[in-house]
N, C-alpha and C positions, 0 to 999 in steps of 0.2 A: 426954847422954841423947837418945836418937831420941826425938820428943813422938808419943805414941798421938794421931791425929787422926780423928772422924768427919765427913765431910759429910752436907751437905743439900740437895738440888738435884734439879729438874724436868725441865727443857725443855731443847731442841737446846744453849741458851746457858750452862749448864752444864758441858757433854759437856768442855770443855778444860782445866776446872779441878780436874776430878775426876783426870782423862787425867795433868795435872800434878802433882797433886798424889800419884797413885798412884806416877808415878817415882822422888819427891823424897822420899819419907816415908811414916810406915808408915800410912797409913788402916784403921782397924783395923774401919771400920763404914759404911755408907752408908744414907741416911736419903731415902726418895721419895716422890710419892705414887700410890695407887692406879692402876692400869691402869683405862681410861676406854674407852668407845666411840667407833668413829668408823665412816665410808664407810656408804654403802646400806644392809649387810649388820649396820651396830654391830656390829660385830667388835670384842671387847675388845683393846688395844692397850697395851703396855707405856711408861712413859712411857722418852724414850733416856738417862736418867742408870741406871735399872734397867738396860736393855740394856749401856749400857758396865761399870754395874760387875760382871754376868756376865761379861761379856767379859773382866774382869781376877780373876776367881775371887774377887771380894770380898763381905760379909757384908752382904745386904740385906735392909732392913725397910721396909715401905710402908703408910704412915698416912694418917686423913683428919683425925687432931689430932694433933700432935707433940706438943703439950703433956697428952694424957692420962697417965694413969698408967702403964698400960700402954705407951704410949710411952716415959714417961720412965724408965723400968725397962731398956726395952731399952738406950736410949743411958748408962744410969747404968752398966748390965752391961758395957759396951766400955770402959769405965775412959778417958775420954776427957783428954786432956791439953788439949787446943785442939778448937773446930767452928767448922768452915769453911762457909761458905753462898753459894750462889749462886742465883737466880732458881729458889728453893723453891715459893714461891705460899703460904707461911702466915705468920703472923706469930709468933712467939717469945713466952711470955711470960716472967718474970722465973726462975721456977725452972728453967728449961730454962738461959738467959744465964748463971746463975751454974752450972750442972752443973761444968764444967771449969775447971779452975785457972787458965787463960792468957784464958778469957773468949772469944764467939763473934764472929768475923773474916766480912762479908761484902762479897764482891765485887758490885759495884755499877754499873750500865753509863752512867754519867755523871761529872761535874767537879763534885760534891756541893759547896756545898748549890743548885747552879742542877740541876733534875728529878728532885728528892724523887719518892717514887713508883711505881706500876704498869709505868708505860708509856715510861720516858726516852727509849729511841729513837725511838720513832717522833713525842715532842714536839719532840726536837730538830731532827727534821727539817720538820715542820710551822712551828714557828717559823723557820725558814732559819736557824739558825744554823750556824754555819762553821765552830767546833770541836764536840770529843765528848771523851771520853774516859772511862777508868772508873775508880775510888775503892776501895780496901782501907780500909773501917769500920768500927771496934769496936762490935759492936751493943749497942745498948740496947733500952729500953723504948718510944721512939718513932718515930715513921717516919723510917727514912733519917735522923736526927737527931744519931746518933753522932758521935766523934769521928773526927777523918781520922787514919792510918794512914801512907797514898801515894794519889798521881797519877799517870796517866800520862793526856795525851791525845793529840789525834789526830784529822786530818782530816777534814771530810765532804766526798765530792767533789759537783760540781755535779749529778749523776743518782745519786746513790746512792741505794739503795732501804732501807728499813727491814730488811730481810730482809740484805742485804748489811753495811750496818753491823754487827749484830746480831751475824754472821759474826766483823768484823774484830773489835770490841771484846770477844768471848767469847773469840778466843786471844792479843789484850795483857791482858783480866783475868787468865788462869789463870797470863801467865807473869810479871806483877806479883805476885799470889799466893803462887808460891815463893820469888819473889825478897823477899819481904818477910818470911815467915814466922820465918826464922833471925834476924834481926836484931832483930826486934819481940819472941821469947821471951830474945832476951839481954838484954834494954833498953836495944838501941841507938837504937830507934825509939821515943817518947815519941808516942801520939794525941794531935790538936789539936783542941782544940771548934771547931766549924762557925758560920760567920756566919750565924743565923737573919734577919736582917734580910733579908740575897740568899738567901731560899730562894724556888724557885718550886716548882710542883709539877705530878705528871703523871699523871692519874688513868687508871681502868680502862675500858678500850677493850672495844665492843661491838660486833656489825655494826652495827647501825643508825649509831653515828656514819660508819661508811661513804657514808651520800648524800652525793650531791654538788648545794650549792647554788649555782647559776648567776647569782645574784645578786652571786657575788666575783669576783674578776678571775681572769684567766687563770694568773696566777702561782701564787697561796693554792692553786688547783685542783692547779696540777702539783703541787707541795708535798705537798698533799693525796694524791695518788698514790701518790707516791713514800714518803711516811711512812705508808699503809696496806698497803703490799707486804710481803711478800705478807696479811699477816692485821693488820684484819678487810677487809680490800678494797674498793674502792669501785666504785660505781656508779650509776646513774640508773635512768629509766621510760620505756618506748618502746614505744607500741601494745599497751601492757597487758603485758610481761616486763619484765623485771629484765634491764639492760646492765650486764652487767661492764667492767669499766675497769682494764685491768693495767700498761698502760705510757702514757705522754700527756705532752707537753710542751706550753707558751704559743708562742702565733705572737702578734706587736703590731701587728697588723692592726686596721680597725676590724668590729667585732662586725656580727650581722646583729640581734641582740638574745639576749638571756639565754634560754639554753636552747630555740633554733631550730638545728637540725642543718643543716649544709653541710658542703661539700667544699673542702678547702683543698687545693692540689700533690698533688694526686689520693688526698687522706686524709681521712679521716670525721675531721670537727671540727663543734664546739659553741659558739656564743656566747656569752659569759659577759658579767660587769659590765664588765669591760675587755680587750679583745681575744678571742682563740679560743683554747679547750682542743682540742689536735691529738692523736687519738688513732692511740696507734702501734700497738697490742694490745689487743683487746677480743673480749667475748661474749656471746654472747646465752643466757640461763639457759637449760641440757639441750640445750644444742652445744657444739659444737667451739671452744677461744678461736681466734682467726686475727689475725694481722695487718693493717694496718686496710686495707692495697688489696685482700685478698683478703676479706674482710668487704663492702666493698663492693660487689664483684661479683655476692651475690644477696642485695644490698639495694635494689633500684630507689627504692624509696619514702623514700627517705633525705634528699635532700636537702629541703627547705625543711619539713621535719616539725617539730614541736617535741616538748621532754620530756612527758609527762605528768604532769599536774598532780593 
């Protein structure tokens, strides 16, 4: 028996599992949310799980409670066998989890139970950790708390950006996904409960955790960087705007002091608690981002200035 499956999913990281899952089985329904505004204009914007599952002529509904009635009417009405989730943005409650007979499967962009949570990649890379990978969970009722399913991990390389991983582990979840799915409704695959004791956790990202405090070393910063790329992004205060900060590595130099601007091998850099954050890519709010020699060129006032306080 082919299993009637619908998804649930939001964002770009999504987009591989639905894609997979479309080839491999029948998707009989998909489940997103609301088109939202964005740019100058709040032009309303479709989120890309909507847009892909047009693209594959599949039956979309777009909720701001999955779990109303209405909602749950709709997914009751696809006679669902299995739901598959990926980086929906809601939480499930219990009469939705049992709707389908095989129970709700989510893809999950970490080595559960280390970045329970909102936000796992871009903690993973704040904390420098040196693996990733992402977790097939039987969902329940608590965060991320389910049993495991499968693993697969993977990589972080030493400059990889949040946005990039994001990238890599949205197309090993989708193709852990299929590959788990047949085996897990035969029960060849038994879910394992998770070590609560190694759970850590990754909460919801704002801009504002975007500043950057120059009171940490040079390291934390690039980190920092690198694990806000592209969203929510970071940056500082500089003669009254807002500096973007898109690309920046540590030099172990000694500093000039925290958050005094200089030039390092002819590139706008910042002294931090230990050493300088080198910026490679940067902007200054309602310009152009530029690279940081060409950034310098009509910044004269740059060097020994500090952040503002």
């Amino acid at each position: 028996m082919t299993p009637r499956i619908v998804f649930l999913g939001t964002p770009d990281f999504a987009v591989p599992s639905l894609q997979k899952l479309a080839e491999n089985f029948q998707v009989v329904g998909v489940v997103t949310q609301p088109d939202r505004p964005a740019g100058r204009g709040r032009e309303q914007f479709p989120p890309p799980v909507k847009k892909t599952a047009q693209e594959l002529d599949l039956d979309v509904f777009q909720t701001q409670d999955v779990n109303s009635l209405p909602s749950l009417n709709v997914i009751r009405g696809w006679e669902p066998d299995l739901i598959c989730v990926a980086a929906f943005g809601q939480i499930l409650h219990q009469e939705l989890l049992n709707l389908p007979g095989a129970g709700c499967l989510n893809v999950h962009a970490s080595l559960l139970p280390r970045w329970r949570g909102a936000s796992p990649i871009n903690a993973a890379i704040l904390a420098g950790d040196t693996i990733s990978g992402v977790t097939i969970m039987k969902m329940g009722p608590g965060l991320d708390d389910g049993p495991i399913i499968a693993q697969q991990s993977l990589e972080i390389s030493p400059e990889e950006t949040a946005g990039a991983l994001s990238d890599h582990l949205a197309e090993l979840g989708g193709e852990l996904l299929v590959e788990t799915i047949p085996p897990y409704l035969e029960g060849k695959l038994q879910p394992q409960p998770q070590d609560s004791s190694q759970a850590t956790y990754a909460g919801l990202l704002t801009k504002k955790d975007g500043e950057l405090d120059f009171q940490r070393d040079a390291e934390d910063l690039a980190r920092k960087v690198r694990a806000f790329f592209p969203w929510p992004g970071t940056y500082t205060s500089w003669q009254g705007s807002r500096l973007l900060i898109h690309k920046a590595r540590p030099a172990n130099v000694t500093s000039p002091g925290a958050g005094v601007f200089t030039v390092y091998e002819g590139l706008p850099a910042i002294g931090t608690g230990s050493g300088l954050l080198v910026l490679d890519e940067l902007q200054l709010a309602g310009k152009s981002k530029l690279p940081g020699r060409d950034f310098l060129n009509g910044i004269p006032a740059w060097e020994n200035s500090r952040v503002d306080s």
